[in-house]
N, C-alpha and C positions, 0 to 999 in steps of 0.2 A: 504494500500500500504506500501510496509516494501521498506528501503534506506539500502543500505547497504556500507561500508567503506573501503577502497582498500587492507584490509586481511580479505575479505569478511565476517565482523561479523556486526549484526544487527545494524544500527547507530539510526534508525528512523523508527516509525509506526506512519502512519498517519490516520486517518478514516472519513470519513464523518458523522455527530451528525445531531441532529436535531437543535442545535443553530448554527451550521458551522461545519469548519474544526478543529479536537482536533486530538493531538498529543502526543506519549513521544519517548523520548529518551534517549541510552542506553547507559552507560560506562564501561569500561572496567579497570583491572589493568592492567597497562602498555602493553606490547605487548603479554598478553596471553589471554584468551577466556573467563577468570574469569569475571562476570558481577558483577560489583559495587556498580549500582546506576542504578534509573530507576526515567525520571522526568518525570512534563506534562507541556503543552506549557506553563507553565507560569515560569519554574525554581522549582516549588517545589517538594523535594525529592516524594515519589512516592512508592520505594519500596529501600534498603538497604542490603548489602551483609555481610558477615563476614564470613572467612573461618579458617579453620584450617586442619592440614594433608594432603591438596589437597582436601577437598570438600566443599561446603560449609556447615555450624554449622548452623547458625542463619539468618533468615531474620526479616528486620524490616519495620516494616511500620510505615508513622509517623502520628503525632494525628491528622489531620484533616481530616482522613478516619477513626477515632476511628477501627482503629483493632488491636490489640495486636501483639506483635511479637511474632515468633514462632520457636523452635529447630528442626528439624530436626533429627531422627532416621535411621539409618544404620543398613539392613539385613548381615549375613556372606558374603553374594556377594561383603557388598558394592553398592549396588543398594540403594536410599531413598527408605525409606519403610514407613516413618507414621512423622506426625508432632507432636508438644507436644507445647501446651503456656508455661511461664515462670514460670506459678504457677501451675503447672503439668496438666491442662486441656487439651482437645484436646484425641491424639493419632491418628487422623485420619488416615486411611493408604490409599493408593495409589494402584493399580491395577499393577501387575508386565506384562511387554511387554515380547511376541515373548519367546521362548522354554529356558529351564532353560540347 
């Protein structure tokens, strides 16, 4: 079930687990769409944003999901196109949506 906050951007996803009800929730910078921060019921960061130009660069995640953070790559469009870790691993790319 997603909550959402009265300039309708996501505030809350909540899910039913098998030990109960888990949750996160989502922040924003100030009043744009930019997402910041992503926690879980318990206040721990989650997931982490950094942008730069208008998009976002980097996200991070922090150590108690041991996963590395990771850069972000831009096609000519501007569309993400592939992820990169910090120590150039990765590239993953992304499947491009709907007619170029």
């Amino acid at each position: 079930m997603l909550d959402y906050d009265l300039r309708d951007r996501i505030r809350a996803f909540y899910e039913n687990c098998a030990n109960g009800l888990a949750y996160q929730t989502f922040g924003y910078i100030g009043e744009t769409d930019w997402l910041s921060v992503v926690r879980d019921q318990y206040g721990n960061i989650v997931q982490r944003y950094l942008y730069a130009n208008g998009r976002p660069l980097r996200m991070d995640n922090p150590s108690h999901y041991q996963k590395p953070s990771y850069y972000l790559r831009y096609n000519a469009r501007g569309d993400a196109a592939a992820s990169v870790q910090q120590n150039g691993d990765g590239g993953a790319g992304w499947t491009q949506f709907g007619a170029w």
